[in-house]
C-alpha atoms as an extended CHARMM CRD file, in Angstrom:
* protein
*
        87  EXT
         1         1  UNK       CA           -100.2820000000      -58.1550000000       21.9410000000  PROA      1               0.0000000000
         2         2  UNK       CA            -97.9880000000      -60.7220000000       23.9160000000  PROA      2               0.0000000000
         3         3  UNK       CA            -95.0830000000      -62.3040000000       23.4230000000  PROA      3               0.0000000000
         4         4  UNK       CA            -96.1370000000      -65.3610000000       21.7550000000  PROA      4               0.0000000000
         5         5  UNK       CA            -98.3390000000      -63.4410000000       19.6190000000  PROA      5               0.0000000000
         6         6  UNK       CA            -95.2570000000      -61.7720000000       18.5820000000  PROA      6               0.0000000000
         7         7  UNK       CA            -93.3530000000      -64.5520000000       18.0510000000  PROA      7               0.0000000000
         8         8  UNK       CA            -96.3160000000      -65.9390000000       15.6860000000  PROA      8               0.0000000000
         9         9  UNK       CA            -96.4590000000      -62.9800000000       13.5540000000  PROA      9               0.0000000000
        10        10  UNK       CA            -92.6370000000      -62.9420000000       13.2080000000  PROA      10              0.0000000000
        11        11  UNK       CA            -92.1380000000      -67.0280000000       12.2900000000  PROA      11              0.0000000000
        12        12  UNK       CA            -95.3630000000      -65.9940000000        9.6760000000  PROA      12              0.0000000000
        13        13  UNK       CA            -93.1030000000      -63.3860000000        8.2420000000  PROA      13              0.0000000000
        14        14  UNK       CA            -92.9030000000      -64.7710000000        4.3200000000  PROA      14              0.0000000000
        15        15  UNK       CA            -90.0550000000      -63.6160000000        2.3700000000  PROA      15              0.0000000000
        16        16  UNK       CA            -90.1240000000      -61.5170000000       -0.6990000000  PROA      16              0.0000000000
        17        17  UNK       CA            -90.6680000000      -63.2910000000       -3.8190000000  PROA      17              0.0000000000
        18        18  UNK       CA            -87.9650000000      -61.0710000000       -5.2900000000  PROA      18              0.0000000000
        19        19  UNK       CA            -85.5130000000      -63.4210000000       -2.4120000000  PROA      19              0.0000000000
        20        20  UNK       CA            -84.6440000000      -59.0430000000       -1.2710000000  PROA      20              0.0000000000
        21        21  UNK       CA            -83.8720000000      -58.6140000000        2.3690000000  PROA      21              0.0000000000
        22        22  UNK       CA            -85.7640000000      -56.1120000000        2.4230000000  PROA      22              0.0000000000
        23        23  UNK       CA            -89.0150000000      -53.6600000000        0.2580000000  PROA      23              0.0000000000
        24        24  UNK       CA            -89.5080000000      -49.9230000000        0.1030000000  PROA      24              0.0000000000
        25        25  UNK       CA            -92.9550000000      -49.1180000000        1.0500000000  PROA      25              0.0000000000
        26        26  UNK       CA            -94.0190000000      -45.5090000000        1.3300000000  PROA      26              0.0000000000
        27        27  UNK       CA            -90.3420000000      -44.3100000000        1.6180000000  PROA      27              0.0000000000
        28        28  UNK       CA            -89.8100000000      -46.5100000000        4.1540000000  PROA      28              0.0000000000
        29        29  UNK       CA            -87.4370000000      -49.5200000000        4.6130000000  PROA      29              0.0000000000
        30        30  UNK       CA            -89.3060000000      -52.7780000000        5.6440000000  PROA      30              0.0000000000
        31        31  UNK       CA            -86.9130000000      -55.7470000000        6.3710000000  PROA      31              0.0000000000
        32        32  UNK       CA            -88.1160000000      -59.3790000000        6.2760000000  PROA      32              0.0000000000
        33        33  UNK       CA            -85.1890000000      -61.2550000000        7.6060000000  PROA      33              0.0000000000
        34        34  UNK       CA            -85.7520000000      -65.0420000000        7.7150000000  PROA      34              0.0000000000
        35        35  UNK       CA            -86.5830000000      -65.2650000000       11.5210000000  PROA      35              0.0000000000
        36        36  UNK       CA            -86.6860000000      -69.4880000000       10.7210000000  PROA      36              0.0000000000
        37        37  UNK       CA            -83.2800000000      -69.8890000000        9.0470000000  PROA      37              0.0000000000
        38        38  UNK       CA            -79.7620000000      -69.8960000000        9.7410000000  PROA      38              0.0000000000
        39        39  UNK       CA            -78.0170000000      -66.6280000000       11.0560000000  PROA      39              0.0000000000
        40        40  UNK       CA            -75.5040000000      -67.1020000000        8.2150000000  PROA      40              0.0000000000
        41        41  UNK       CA            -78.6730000000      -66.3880000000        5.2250000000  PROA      41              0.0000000000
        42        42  UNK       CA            -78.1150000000      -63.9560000000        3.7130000000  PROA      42              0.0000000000
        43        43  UNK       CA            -80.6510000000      -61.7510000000        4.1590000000  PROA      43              0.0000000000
        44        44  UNK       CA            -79.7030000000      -62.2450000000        7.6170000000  PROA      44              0.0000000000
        45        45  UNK       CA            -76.2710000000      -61.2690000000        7.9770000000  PROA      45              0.0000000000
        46        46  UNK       CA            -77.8430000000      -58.0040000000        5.8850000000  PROA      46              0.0000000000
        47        47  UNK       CA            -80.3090000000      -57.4490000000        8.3780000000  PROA      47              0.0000000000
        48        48  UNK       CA            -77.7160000000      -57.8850000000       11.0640000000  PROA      48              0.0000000000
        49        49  UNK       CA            -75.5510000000      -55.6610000000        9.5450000000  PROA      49              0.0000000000
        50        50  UNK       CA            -77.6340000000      -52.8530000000        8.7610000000  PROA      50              0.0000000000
        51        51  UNK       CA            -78.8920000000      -53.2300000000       12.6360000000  PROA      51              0.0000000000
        52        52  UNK       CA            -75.1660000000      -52.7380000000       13.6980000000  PROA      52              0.0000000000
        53        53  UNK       CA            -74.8370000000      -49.6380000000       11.2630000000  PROA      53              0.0000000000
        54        54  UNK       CA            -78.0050000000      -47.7680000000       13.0530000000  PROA      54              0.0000000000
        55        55  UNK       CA            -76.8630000000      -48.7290000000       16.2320000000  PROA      55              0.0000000000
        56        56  UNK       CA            -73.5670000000      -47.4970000000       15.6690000000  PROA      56              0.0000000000
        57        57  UNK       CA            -74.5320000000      -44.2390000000       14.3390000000  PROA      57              0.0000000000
        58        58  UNK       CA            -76.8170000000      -43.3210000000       16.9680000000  PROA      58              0.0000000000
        59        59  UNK       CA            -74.3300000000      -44.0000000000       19.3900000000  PROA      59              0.0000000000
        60        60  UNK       CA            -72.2460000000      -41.9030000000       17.0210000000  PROA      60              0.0000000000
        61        61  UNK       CA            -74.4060000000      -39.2050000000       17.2230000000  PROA      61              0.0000000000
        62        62  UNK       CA            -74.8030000000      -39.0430000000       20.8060000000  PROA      62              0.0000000000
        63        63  UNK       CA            -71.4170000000      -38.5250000000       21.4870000000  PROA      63              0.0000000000
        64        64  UNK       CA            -71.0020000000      -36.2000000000       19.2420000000  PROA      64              0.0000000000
        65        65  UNK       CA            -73.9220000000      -34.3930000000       20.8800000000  PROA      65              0.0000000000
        66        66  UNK       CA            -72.5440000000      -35.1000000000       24.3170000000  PROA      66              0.0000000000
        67        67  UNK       CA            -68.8200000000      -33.8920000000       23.5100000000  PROA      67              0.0000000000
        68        68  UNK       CA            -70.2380000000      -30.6300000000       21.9850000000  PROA      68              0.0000000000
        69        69  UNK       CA            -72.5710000000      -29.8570000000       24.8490000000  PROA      69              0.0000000000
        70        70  UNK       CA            -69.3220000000      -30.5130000000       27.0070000000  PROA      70              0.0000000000
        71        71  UNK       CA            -67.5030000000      -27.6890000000       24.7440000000  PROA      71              0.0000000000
        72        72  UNK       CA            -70.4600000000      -25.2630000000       25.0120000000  PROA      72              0.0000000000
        73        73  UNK       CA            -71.3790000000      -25.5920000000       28.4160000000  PROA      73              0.0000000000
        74        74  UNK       CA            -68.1720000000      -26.3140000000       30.7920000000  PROA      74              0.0000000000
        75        75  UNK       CA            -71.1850000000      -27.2090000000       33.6450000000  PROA      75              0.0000000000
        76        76  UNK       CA            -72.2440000000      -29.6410000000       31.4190000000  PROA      76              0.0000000000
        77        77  UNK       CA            -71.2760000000      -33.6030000000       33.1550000000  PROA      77              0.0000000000
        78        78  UNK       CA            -71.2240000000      -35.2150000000       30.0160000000  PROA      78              0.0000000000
        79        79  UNK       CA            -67.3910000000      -35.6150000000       28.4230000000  PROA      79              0.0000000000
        80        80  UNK       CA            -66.5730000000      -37.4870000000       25.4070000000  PROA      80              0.0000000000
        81        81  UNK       CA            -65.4900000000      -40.6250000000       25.3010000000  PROA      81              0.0000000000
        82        82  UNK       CA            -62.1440000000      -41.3730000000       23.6440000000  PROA      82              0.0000000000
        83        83  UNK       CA            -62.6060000000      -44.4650000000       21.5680000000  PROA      83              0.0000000000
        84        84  UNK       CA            -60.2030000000      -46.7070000000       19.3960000000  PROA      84              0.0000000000
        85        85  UNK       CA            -61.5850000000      -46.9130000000       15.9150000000  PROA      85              0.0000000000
        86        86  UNK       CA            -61.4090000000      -50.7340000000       14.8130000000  PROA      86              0.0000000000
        87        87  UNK       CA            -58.9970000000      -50.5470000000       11.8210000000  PROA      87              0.0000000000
């Protein structure tokens, strides 16, 4: 599938009757932002946000995994990185 096809299926997306961001289907989580409307919707700033939560705690997690790896194995060339926290 290319890129336009992609785009297609996306812009074809049709949002819940229910007007949810997203359905459960099979355990599963399946979003249905509105690719067509304004970033503000929202079911888009939901989507967004829910994008920046997983993204934040895999990166979360890998640091975590990094900074004990560091601890267990002083070969090891990953260190943690010291971050603010946004208050």
């Amino acid at each position: 599938m290319n890129c336009t096809e992609r785009i297609g299926i996306l812009a074809n997306n049709e949002p819940l009757s229910s007007g949810d961001a997203f359905e459960i289907v099979e355990g599963v989580q399946i979003w249905r932002p509105r690719w067509g409307a304004n970033i503000n919707h929202k079911v888009n700033t939901l989507y967004i946000a829910a994008v920046t939560q997983q993204v934040w705690d895999n990166e979360m997690v890998l640091e975590l995994t990094f900074a004990l790896q560091s601890l267990t194995d002083p070969a090891s060339p990953y260190k943690p990185i010291r971050r603010k926290t946004p208050r």
